[in-house]
N, C-alpha and C positions, 0 to 999 in steps of 0.2 A: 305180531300176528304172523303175514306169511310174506316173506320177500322175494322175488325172480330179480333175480341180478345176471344178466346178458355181459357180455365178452368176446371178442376178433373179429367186430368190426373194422372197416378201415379201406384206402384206396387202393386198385387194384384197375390193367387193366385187362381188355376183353379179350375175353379167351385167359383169362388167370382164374384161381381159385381162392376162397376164402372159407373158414370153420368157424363156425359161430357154438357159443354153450353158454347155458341157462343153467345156474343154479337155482334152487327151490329151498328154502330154508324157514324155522321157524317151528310153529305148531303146525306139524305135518303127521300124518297119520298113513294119509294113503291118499296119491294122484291119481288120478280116472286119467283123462287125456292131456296130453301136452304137447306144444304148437309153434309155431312160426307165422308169424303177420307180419305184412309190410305194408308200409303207405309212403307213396312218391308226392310228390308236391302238386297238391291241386285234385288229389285223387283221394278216394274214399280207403281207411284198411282193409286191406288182403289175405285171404289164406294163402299159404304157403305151402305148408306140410304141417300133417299131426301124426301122432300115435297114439295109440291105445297103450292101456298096462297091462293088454296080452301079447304088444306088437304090430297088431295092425296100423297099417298104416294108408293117409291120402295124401293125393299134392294138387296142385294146381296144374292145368295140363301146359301154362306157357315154363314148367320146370320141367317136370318130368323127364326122366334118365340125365338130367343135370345134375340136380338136387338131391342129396338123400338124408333123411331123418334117424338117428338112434334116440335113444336113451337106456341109462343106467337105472333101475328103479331104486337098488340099493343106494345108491348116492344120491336120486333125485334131481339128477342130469338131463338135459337134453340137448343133444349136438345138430346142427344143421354142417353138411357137407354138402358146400356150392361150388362146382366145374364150370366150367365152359361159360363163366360169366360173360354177360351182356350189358350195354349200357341202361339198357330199360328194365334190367335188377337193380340199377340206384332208386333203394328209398331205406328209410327208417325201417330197420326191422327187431320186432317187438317181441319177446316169449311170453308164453301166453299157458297156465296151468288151471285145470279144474281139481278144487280139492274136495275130495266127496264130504270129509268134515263138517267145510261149508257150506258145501250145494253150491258153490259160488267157484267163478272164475277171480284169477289174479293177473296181473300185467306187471312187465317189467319197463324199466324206466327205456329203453332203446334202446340200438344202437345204427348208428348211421354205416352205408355199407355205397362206395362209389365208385363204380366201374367207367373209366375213361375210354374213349374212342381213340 
């Protein structure tokens, strides 16, 4: 059906950077929004950043001029570019695709992302 496969996760520490991407594969037709979630231990999932398939974009205000969201629509990519990490961006972070196909949202299996002190 549809897969999000996530990618550059890994330890890092504060004040380093790390690039995260999401493939989107399968019976795809056309993504509406596509995303970034994270969830830390003991805490509920998070937005992060999304975009739209015109661009637009949101973040979360504890990222903001940190963080920054692309995607490629022709490939069905989406890049997280995270600067100036902190220890309280350790969690699982999840890519997250609405396919209008479905009407339905997809998840990717995670990836662990851990900024030492």
């Amino acid at each position: 059906q549809v897969q999000l496969v996530e990618s550059g996760g890994g330890l890092v520490q504060a004040g380093g950077s790390l690039r995260l991407s999401c493939v989107a594969s399968g019976n795809i037709l056309r993504i509406n929004y596509m995303g970034w979630y994270r969830q830390a231990p003991g805490k509920q999932r998070e937005l992060v950043a999304r975009i739209d398939s015109g661009g637009d974009t949101n973040y979360a205000d504890s990222v903001k001029g940190r963080f920054t969201i692309s995607r490629d629509n022709a490939k069905n990519t989406v890049n997280l570019q995270m600067n100036t990490l902190k220890p309280e961006d350790t969690a699982v972070y999840y890519c997250n695709a609405h396919i209008l196909l479905y009407r339905n949202e997809f998840w990717g299996q995670g990836t662990q992302v851990t900024v030492s002190s």
